[in-house]
PAVEX-783883 format. One record per atom (N, C-alpha, C): atom name; residue in one letter; x, y, z. Coordinates in Angstrom, 2 decimals. Layout:
N
+-------+--------+---------+---------+---------+
! atome ! residu !      xx !      yy !      zz !
+-------+--------+---------+---------+---------+
!    CA !      A !       X !       Y !       Z !
...
+-------+--------+---------+---------+---------+
This chain:
156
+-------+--------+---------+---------+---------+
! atome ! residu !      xx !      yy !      zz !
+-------+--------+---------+---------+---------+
!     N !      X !   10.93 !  -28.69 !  -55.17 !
!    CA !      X !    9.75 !  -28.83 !  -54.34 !
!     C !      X !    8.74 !  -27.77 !  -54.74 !
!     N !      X !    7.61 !  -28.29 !  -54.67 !
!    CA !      X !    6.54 !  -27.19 !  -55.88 !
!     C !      X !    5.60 !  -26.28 !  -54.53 !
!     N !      X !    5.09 !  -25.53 !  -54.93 !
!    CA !      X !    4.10 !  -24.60 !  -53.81 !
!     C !      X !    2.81 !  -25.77 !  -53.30 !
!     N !      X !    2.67 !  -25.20 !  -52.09 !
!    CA !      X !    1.04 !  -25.56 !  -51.38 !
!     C !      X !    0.20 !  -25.19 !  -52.43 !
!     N !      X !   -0.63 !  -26.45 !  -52.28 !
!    CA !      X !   -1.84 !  -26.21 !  -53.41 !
!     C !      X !   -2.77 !  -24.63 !  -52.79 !
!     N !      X !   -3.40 !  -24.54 !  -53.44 !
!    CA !      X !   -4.01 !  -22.70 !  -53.26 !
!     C !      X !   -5.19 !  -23.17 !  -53.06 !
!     N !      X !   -5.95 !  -22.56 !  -51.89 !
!    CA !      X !   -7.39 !  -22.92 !  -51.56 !
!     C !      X !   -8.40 !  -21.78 !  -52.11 !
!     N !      X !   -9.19 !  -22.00 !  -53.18 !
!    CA !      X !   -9.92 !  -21.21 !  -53.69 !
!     C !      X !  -11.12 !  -21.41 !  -53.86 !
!     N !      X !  -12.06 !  -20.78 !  -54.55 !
!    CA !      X !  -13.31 !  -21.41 !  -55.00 !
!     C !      X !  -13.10 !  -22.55 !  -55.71 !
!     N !      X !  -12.28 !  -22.66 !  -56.55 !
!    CA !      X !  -12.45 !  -23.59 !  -57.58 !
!     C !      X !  -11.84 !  -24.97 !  -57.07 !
!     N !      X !  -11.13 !  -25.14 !  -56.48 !
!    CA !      X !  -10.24 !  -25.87 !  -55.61 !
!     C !      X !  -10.42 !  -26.81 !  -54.46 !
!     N !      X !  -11.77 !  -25.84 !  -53.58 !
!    CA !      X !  -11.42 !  -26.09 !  -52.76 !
!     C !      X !  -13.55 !  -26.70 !  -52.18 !
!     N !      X !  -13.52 !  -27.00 !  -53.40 !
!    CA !      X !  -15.26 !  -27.97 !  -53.45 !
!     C !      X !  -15.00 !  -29.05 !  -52.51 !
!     N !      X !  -13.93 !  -30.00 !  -52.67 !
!    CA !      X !  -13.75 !  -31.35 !  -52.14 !
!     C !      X !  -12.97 !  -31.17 !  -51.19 !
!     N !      X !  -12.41 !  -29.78 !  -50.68 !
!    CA !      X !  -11.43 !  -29.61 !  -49.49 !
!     C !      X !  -11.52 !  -30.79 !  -48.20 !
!     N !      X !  -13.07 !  -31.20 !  -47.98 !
!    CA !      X !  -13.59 !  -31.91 !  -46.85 !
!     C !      X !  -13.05 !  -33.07 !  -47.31 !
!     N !      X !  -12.62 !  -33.93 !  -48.01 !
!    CA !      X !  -11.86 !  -34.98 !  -48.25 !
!     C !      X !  -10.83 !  -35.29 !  -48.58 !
!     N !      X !  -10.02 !  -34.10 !  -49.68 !
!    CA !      X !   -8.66 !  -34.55 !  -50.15 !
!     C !      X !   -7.49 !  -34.30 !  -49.15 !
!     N !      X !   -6.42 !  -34.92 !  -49.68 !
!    CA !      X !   -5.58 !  -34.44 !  -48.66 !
!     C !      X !   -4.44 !  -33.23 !  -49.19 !
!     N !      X !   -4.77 !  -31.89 !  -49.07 !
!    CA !      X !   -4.26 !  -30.72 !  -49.25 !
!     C !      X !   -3.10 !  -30.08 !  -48.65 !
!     N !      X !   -2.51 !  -29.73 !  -48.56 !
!    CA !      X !   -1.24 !  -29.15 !  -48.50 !
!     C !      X !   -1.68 !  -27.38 !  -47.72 !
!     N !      X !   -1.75 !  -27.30 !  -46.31 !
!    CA !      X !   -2.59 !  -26.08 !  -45.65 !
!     C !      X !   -1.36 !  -25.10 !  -45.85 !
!     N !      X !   -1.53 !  -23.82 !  -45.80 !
!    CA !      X !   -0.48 !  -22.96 !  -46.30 !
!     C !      X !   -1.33 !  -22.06 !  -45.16 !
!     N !      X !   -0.91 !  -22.62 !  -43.76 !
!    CA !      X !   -1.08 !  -22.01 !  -42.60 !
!     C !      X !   -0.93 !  -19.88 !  -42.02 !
!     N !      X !    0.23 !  -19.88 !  -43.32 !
!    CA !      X !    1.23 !  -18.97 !  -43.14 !
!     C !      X !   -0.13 !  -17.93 !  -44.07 !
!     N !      X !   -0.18 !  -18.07 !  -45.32 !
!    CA !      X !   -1.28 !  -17.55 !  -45.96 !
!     C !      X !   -2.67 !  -16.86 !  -45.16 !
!     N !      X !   -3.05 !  -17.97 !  -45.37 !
!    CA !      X !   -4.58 !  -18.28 !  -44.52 !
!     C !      X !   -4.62 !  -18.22 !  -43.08 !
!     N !      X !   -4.20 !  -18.64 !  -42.15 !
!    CA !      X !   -4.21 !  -18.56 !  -40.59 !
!     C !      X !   -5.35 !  -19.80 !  -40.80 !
!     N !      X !   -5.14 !  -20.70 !  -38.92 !
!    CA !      X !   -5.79 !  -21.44 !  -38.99 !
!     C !      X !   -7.55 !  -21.23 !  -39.21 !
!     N !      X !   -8.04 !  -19.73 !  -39.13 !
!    CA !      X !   -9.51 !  -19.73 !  -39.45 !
!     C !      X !   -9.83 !  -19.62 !  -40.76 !
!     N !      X !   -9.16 !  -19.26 !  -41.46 !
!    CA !      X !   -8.91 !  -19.15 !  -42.45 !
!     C !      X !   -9.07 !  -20.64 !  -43.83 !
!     N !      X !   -8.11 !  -21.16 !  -42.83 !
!    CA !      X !   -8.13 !  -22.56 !  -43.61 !
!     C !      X !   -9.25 !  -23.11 !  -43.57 !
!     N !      X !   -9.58 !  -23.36 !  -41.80 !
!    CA !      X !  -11.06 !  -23.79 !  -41.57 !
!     C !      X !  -12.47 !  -23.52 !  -42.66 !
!     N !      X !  -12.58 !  -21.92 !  -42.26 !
!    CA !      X !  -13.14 !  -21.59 !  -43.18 !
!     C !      X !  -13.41 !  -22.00 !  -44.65 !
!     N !      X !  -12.48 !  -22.34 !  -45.29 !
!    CA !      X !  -12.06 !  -22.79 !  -46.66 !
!     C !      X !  -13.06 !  -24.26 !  -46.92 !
!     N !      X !  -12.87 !  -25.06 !  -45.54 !
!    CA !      X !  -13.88 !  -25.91 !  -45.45 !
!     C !      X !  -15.31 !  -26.09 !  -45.53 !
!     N !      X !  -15.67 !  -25.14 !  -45.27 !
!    CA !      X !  -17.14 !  -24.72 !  -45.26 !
!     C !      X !  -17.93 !  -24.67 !  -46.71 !
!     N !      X !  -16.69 !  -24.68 !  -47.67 !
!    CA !      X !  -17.25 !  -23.93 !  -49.00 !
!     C !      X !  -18.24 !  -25.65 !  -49.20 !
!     N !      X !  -18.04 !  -25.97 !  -49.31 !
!    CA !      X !  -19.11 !  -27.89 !  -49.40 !
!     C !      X !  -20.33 !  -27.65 !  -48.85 !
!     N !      X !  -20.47 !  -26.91 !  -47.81 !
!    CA !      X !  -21.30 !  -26.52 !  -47.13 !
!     C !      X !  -22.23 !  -25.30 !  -47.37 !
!     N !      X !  -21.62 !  -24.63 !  -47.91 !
!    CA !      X !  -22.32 !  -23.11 !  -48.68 !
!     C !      X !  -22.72 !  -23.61 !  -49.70 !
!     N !      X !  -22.14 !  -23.87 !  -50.56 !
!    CA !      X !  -22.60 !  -24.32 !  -51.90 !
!     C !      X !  -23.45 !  -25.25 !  -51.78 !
!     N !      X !  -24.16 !  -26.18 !  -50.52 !
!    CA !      X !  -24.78 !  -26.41 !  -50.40 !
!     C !      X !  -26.31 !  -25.89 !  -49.78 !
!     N !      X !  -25.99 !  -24.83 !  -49.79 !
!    CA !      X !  -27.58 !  -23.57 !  -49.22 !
!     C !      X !  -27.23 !  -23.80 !  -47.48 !
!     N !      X !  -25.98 !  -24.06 !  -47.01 !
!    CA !      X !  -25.75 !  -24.25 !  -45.50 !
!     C !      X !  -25.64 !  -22.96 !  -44.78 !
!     N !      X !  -26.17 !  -22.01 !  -44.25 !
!    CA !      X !  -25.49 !  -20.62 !  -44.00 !
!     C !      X !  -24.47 !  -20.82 !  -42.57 !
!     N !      X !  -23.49 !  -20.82 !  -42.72 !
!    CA !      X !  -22.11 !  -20.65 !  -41.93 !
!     C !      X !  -21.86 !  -19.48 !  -41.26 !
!     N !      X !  -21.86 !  -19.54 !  -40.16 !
!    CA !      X !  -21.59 !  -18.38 !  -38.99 !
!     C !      X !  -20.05 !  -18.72 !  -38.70 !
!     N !      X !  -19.21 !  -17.62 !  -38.49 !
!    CA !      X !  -18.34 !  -18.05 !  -37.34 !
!     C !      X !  -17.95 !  -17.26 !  -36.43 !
!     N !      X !  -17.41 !  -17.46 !  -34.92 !
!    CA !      X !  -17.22 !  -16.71 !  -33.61 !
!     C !      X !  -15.62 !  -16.85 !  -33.61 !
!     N !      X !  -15.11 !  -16.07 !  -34.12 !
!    CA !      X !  -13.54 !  -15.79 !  -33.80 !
!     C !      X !  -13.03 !  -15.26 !  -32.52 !
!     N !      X !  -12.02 !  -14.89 !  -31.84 !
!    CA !      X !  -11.32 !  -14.06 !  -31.30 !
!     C !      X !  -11.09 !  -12.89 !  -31.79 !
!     N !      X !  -11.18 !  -11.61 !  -31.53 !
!    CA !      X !  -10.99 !  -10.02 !  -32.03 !
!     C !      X !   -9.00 !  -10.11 !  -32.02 !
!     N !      X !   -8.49 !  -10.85 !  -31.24 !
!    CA !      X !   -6.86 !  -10.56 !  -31.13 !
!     C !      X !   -6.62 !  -12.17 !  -31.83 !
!     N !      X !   -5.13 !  -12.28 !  -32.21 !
!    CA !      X !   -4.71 !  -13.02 !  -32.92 !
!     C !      X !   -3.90 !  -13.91 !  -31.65 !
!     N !      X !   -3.62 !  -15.46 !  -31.55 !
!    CA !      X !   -3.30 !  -16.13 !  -30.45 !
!     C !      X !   -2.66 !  -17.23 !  -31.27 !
!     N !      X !   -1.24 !  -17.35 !  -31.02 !
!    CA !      X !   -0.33 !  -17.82 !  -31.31 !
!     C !      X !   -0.43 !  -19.44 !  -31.24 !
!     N !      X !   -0.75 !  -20.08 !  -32.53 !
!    CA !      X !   -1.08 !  -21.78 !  -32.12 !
!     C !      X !    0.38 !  -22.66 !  -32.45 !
!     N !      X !    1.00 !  -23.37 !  -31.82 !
!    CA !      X !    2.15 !  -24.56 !  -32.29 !
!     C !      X !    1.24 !  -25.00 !  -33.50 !
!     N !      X !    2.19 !  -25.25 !  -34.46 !
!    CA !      X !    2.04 !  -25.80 !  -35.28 !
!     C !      X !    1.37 !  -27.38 !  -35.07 !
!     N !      X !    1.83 !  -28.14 !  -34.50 !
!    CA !      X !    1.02 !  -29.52 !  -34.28 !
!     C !      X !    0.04 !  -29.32 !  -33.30 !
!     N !      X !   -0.57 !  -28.38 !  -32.63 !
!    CA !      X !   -1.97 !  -27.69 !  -32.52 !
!     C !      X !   -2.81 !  -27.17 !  -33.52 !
!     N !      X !   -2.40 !  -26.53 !  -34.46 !
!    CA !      X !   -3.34 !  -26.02 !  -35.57 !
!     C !      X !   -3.78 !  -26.79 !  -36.65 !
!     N !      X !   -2.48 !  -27.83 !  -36.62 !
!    CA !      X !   -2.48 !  -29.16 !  -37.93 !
!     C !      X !   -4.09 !  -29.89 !  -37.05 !
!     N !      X !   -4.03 !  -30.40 !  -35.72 !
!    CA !      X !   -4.78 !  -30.99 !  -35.20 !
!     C !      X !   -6.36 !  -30.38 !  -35.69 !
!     N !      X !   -6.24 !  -29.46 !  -34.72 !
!    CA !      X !   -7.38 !  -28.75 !  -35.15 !
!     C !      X !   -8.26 !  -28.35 !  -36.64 !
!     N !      X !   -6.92 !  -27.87 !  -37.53 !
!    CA !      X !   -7.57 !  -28.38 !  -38.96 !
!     C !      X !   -8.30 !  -29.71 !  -39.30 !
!     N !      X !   -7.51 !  -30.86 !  -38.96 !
!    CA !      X !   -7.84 !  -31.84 !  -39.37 !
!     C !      X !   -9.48 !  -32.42 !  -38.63 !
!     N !      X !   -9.40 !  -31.82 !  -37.40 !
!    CA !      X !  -10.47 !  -32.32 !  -36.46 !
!     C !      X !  -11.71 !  -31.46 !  -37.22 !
!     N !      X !  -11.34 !  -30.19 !  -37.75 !
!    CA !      X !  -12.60 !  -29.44 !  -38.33 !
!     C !      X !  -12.84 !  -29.63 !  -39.60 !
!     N !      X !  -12.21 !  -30.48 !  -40.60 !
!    CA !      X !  -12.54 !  -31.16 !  -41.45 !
!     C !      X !  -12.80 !  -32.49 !  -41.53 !
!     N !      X !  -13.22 !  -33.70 !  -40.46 !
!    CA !      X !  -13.60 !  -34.41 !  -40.00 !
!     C !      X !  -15.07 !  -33.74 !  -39.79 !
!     N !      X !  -15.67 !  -33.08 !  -38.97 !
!    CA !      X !  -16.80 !  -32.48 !  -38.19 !
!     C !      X !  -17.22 !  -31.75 !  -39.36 !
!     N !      X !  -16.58 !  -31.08 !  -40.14 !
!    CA !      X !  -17.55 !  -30.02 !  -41.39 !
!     C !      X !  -18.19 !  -31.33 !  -42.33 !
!     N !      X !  -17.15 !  -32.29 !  -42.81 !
!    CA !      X !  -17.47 !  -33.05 !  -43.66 !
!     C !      X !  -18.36 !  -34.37 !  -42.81 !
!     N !      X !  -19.12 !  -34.41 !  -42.17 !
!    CA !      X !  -19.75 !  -34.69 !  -40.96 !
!     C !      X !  -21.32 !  -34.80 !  -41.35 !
!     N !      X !  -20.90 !  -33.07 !  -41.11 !
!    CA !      X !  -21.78 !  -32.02 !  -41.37 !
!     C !      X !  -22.77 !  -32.05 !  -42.74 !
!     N !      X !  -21.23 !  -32.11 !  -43.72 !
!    CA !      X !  -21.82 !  -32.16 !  -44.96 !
!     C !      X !  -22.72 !  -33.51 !  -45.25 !
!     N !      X !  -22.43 !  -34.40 !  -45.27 !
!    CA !      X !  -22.51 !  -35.45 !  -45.74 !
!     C !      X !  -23.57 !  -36.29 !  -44.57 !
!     N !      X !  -23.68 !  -35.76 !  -43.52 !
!    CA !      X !  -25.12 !  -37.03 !  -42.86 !
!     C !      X !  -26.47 !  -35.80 !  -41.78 !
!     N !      X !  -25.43 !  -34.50 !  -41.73 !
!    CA !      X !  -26.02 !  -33.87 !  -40.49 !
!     C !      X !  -27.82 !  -33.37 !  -41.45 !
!     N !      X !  -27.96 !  -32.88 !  -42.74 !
!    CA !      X !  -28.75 !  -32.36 !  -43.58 !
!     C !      X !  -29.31 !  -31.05 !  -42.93 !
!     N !      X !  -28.08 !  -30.14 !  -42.34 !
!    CA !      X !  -28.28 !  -29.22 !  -41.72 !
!     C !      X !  -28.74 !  -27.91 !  -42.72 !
!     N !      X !  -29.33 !  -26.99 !  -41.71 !
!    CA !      X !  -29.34 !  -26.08 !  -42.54 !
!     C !      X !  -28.57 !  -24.72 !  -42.55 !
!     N !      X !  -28.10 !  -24.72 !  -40.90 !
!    CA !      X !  -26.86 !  -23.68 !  -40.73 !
!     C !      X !  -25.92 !  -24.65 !  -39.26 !
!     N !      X !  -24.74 !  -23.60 !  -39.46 !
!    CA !      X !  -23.94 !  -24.32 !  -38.96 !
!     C !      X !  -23.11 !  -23.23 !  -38.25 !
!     N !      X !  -22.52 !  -23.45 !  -36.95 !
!    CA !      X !  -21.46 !  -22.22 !  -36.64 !
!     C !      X !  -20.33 !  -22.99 !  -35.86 !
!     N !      X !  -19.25 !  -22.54 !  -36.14 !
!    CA !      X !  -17.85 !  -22.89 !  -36.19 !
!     C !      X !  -17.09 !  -21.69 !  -35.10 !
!     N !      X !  -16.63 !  -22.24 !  -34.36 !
!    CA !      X !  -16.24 !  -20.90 !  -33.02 !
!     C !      X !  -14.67 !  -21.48 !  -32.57 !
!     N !      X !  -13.74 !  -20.61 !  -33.25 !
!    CA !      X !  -12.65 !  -21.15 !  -32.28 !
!     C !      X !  -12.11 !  -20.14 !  -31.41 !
!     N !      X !  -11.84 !  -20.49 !  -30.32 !
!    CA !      X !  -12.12 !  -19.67 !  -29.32 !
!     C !      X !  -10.95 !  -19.86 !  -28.26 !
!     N !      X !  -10.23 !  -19.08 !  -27.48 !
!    CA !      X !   -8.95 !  -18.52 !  -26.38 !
!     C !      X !   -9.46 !  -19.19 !  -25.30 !
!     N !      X !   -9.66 !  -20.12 !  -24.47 !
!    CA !      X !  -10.04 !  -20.98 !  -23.11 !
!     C !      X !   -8.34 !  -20.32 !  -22.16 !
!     N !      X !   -9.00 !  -19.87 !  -21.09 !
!    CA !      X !   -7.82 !  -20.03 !  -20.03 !
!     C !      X !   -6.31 !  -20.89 !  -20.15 !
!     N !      X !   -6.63 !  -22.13 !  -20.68 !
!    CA !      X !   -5.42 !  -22.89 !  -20.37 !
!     C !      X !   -5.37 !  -23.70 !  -22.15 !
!     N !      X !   -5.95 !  -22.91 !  -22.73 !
!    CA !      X !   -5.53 !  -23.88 !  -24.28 !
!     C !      X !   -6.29 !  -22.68 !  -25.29 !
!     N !      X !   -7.25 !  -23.86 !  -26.08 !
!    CA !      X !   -8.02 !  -23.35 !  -27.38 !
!     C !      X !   -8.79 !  -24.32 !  -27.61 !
!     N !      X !   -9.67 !  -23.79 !  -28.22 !
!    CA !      X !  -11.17 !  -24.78 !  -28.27 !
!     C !      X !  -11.38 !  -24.49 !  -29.57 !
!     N !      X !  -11.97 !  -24.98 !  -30.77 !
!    CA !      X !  -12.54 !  -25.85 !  -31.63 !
!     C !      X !  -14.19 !  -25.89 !  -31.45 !
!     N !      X !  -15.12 !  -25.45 !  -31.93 !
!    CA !      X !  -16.42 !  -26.03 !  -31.64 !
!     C !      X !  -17.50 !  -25.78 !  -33.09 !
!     N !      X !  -17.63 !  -26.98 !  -33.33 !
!    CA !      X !  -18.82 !  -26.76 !  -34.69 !
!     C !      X !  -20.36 !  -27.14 !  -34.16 !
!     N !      X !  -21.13 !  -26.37 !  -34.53 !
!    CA !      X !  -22.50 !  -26.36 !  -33.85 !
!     C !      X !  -23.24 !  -26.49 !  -34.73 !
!     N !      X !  -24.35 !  -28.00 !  -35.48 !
!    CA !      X !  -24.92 !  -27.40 !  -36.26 !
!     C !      X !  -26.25 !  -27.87 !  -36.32 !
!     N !      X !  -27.92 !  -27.77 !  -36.80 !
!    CA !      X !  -29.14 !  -27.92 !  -36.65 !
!     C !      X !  -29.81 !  -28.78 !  -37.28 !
!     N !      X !  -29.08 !  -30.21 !  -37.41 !
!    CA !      X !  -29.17 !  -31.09 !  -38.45 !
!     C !      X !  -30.11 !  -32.54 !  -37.39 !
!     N !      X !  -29.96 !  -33.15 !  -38.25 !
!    CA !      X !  -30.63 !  -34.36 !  -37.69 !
!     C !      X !  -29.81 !  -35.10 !  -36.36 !
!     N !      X !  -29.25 !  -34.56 !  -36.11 !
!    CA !      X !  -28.33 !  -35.28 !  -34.75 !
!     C !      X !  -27.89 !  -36.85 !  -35.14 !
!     N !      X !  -27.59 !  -37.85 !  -34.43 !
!    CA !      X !  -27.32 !  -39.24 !  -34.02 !
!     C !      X !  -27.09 !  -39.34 !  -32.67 !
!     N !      X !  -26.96 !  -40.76 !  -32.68 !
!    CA !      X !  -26.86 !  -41.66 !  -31.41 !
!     C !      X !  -25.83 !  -41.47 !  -30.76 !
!     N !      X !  -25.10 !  -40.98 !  -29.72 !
!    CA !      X !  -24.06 !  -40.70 !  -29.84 !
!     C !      X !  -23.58 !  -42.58 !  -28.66 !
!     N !      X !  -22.17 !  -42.75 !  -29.32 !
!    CA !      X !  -21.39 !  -43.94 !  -28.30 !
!     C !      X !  -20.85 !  -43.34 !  -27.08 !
!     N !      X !  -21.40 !  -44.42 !  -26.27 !
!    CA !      X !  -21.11 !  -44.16 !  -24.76 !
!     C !      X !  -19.38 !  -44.39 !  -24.76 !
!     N !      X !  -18.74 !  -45.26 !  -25.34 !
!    CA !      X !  -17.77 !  -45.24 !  -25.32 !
!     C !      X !  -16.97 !  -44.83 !  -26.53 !
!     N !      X !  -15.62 !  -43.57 !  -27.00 !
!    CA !      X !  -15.29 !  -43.31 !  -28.24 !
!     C !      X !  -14.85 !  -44.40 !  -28.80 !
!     N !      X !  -14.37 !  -45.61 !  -28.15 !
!    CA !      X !  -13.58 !  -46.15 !  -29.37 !
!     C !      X !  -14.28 !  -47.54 !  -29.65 !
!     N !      X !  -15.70 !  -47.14 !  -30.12 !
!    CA !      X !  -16.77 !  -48.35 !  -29.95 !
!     C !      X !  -16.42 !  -48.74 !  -31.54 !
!     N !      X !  -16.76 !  -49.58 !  -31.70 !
!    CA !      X !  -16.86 !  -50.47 !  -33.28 !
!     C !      X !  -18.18 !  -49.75 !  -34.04 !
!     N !      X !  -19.07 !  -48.89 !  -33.49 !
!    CA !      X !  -20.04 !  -48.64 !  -33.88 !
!     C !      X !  -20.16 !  -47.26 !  -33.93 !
!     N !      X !  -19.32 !  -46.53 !  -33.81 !
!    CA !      X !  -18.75 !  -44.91 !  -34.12 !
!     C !      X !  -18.26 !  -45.14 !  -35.38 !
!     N !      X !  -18.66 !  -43.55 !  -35.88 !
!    CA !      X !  -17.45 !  -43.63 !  -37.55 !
!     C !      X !  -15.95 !  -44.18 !  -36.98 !
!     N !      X !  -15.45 !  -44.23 !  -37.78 !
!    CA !      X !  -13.88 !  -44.41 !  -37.84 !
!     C !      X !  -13.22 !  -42.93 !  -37.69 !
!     N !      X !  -13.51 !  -42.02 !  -38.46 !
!    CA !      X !  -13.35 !  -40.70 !  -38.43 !
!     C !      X !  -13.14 !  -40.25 !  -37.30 !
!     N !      X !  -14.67 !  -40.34 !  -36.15 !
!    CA !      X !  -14.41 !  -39.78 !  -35.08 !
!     C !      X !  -13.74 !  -40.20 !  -33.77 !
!     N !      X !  -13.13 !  -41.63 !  -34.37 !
!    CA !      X !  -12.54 !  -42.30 !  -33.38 !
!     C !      X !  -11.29 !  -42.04 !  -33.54 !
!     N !      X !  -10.63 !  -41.95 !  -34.78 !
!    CA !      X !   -9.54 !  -41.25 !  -35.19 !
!     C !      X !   -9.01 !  -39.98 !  -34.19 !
!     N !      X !   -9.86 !  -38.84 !  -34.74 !
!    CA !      X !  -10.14 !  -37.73 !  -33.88 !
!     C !      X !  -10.33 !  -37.42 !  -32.63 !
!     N !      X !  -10.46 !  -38.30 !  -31.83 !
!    CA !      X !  -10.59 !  -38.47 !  -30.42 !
!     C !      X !   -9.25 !  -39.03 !  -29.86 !
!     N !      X !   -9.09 !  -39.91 !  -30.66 !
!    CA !      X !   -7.42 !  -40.81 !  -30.25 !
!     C !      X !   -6.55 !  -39.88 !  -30.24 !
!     N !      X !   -6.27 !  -38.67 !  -31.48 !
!    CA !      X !   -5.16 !  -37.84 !  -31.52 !
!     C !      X !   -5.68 !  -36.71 !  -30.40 !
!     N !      X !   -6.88 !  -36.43 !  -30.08 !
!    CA !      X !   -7.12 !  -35.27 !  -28.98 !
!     C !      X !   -6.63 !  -36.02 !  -28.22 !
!     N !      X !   -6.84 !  -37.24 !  -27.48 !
!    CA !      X !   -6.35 !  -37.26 !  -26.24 !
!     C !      X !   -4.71 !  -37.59 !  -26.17 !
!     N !      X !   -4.76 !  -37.90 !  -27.10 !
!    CA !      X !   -2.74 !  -38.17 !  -27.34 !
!     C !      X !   -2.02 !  -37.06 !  -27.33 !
!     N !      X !   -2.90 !  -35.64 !  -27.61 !
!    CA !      X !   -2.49 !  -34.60 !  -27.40 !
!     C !      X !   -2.58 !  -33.72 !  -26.11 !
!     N !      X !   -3.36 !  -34.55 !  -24.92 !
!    CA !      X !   -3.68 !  -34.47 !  -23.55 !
!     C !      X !   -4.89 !  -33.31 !  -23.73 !
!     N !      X !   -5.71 !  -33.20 !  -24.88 !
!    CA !      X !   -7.08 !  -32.53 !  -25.13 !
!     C !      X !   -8.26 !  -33.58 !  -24.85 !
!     N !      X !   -9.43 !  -32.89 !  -24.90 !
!    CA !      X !  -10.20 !  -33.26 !  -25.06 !
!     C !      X !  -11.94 !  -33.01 !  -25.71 !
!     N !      X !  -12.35 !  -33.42 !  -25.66 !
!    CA !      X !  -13.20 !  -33.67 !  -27.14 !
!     C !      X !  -14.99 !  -33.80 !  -26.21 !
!     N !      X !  -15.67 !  -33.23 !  -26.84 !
!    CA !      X !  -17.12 !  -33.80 !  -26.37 !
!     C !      X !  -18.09 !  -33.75 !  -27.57 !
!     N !      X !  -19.28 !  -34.41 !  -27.09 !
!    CA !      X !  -19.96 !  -34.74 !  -28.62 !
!     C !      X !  -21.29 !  -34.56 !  -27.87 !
!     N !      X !  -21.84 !  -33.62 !  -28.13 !
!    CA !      X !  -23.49 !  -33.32 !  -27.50 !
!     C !      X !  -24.70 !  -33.35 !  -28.92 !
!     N !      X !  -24.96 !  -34.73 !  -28.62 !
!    CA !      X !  -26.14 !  -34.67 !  -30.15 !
!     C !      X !  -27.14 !  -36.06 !  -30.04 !
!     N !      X !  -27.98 !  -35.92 !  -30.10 !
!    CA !      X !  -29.21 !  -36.90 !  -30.28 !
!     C !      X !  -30.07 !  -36.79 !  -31.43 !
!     N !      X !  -30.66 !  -37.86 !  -31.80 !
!    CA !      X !  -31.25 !  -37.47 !  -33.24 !
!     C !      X !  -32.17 !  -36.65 !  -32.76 !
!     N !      X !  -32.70 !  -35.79 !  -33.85 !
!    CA !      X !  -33.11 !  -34.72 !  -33.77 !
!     C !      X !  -32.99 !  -33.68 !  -33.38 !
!     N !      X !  -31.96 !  -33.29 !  -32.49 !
!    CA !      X !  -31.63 !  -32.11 !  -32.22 !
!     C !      X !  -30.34 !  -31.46 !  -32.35 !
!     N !      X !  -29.70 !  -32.12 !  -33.69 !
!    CA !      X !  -28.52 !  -31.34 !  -34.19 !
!     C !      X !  -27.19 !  -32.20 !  -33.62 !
!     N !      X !  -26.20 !  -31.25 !  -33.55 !
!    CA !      X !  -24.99 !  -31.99 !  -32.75 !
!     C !      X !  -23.70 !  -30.53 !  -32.68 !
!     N !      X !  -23.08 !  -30.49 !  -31.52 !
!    CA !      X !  -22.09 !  -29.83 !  -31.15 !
!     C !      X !  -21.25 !  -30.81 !  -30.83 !
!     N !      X !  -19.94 !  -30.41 !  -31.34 !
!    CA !      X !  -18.54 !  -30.82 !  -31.19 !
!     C !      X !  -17.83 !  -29.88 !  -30.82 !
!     N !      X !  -17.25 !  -29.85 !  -29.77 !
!    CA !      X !  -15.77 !  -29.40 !  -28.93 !
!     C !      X !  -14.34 !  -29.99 !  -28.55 !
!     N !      X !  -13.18 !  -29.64 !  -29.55 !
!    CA !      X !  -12.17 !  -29.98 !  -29.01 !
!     C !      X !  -11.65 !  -28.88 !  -28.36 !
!     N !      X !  -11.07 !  -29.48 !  -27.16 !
!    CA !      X !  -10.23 !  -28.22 !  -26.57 !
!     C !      X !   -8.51 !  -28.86 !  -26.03 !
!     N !      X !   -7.18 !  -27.76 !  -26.74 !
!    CA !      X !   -6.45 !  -28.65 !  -26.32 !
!     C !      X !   -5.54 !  -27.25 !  -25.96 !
!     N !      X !   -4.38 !  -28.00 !  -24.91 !
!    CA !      X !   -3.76 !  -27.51 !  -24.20 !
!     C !      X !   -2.87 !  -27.06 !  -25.03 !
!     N !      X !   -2.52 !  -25.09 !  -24.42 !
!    CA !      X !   -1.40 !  -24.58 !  -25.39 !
!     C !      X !    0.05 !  -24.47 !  -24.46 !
!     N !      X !    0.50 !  -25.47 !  -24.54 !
!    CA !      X !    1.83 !  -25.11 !  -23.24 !
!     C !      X !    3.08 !  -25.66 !  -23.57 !
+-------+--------+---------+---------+---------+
């Protein structure tokens, strides 16, 4: 059995689409996140992020989630938002952990209902596993004024 692929500069251009092998243990989940962003820098995107100062212990099928949900939303980002900065905050909530990408792009329409025929597939995806995970998810964006995404899911 061979090593986790290594997330680097060189590597890790198409991170927002392939399917990679996260080496959690390495990197920590901001870490990885982070790694995502590089599509986004290299695109003149300037990337903020709001961490926690202490380190907070995620289950593993919490952090997998959350990776996956923030490479859904970066590659989002990349590819329709034509933002010009972006900030990424994962953050300690009372009763879980939250997830939130914020960024100043052209917004969309958002569906009144998630699992409309007329949502990406992506984010319907992403919504199905938040709530299967008894989390939940909000989508604050209209064209023109950008779009924030929040998952927040229970650590118990």
């Amino acid at each position: 059995m061979g090593q986790p692929a290594a997330l680097d500069e060189c590597t890790a251009g198409d991170v927002a689409t392939d399917d990679l092998t996260v080496d959690f243990l390495t990197w920590g989940l901001a870490g990885c996140i982070d790694k995502l962003t590089i599509p986004l820098r290299r695109q003149g995107v300037v990337v903020s992020w709001e961490t926690p100062h202490h380190g907070l212990e995620i289950p593993a099928t919490c952090a997998v989630l959350l990776y996956r949900a923030a490479q859904e939303m970066l590659a989002n980002a990349f590819r329709h938002s034509q933002a010009t900065e972006v900030t990424v905050r994962l953050a300690a909530v009372f009763y879980g952990i939250r997830l939130t990408v914020r960024d100043n792009g052209v917004g969309f329409v958002p569906q009144t209902n998630a699992h409309s025929r007329n949502q990406g597939y992506g984010l319907r995806m992403m919504s199905m596993a938040v709530q299967e995970a008894r989390g939940t998810i909000s989508i604050d964006t209209a064209p023109g004024t950008g779009t924030r995404m929040s998952i927040t899911l229970p650590l118990d």
